[in-house]
C-alpha positions in Angstrom: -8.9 -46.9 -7.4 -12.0 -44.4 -7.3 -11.1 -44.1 -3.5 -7.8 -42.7 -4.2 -8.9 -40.6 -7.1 -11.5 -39.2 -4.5 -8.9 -38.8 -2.1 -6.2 -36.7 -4.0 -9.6 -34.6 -5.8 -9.8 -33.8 -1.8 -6.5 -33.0 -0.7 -6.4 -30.8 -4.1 -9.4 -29.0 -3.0 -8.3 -28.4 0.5 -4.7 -27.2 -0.5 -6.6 -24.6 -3.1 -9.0 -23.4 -0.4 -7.6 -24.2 2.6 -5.2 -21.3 3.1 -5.6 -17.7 2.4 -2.1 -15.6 1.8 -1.5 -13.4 4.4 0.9 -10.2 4.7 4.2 -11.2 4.2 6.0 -9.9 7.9 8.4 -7.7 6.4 6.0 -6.1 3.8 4.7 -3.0 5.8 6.7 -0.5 7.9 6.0 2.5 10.0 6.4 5.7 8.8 6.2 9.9 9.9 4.7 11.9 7.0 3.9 15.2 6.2 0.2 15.6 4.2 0.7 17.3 1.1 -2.6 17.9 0.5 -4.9 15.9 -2.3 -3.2 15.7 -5.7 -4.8 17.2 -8.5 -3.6 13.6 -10.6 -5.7 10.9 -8.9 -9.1 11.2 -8.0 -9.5 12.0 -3.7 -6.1 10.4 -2.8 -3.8 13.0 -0.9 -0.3 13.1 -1.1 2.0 13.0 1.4 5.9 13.2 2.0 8.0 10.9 3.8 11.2 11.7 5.9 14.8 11.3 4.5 15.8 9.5 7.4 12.8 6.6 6.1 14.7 6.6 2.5 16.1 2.8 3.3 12.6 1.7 5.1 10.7 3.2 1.7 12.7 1.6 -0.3 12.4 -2.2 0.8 8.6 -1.8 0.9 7.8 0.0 -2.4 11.0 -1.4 -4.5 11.7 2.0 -5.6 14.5 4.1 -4.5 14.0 8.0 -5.9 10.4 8.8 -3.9 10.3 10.4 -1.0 6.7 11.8 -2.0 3.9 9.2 -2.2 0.0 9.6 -3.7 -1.2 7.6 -0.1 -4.3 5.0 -1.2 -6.5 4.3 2.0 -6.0 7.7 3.7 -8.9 9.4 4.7 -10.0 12.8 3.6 -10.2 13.8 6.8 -6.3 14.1 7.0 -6.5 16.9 3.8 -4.1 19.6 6.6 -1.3 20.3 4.6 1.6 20.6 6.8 -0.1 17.9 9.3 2.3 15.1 10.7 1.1 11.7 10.9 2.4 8.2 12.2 1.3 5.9 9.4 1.9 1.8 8.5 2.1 1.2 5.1 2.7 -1.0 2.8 3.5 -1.7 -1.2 0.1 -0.6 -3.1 -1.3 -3.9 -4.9 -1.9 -4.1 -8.7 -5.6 -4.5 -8.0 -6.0 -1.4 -5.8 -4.5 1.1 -8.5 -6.8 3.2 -10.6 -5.9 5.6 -13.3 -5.0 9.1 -13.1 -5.5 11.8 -15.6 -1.9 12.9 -15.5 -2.9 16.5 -15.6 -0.4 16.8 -12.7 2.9 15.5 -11.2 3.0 11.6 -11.2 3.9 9.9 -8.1 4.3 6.5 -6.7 1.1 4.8 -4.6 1.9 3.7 -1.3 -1.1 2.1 0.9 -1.9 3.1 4.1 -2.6 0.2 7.0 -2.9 2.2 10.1 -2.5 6.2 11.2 -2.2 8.0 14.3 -2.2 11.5 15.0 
């Protein structure tokens, strides 16, 4: 008996720790964008536009349907060129990496950036 209470305490264990959840395949896409420039709402996050012809792409990875424009988490400052094109990866922002914003300005969706290339 205490064998096979030890045993199933182990296999719990192992099933809680034993795996770590990884990026679902279809959760990220690649993108062109335009930088915006940093938005006066949220902190040191710029903001960037997406091309119309990415409308469906955006869609399936953020769940929302009306943005073209995005406040882009994980983009580096360094990127602050308005009018500069980029080739990003992105993904869905997580509930845990939002922050607030003073919504002293326009209020735009967050969508997190993987990857970019000039």
């Amino acid at each position: 008996m205490k064998s096979s209470i030890k045993l199933i305490l182990l296999c719990l264990l192992m099933s809680g720790i034993g795996c770590t959840r990884d990026e679902e395949p279809n959760n990220s896409g690649v993108f062109q964008v335009t930088v915006v420039g940093k938005g006066i709402d949220c902190g040191s996050l710029l903001v960037i536009d997406f091309e119309q012809d990415d409308q469906s792409g955006i869609d399936v990875i953020t769940g929302t349907s009306e943005w073209l424009r995005f406040y882009a988490y994980n983009l580096d400052m360094k990127y602050n060129q308005p009018g500069k094109i980029l080739k990003v990866t992105a993904r869905k922002t997580k509930d845990e990496e939002l922050s607030p914003c003073t919504h002293l300005g326009p209020t735009y969706p967050w969508i997190t950036i993987l990857n970019v290339e000039e």
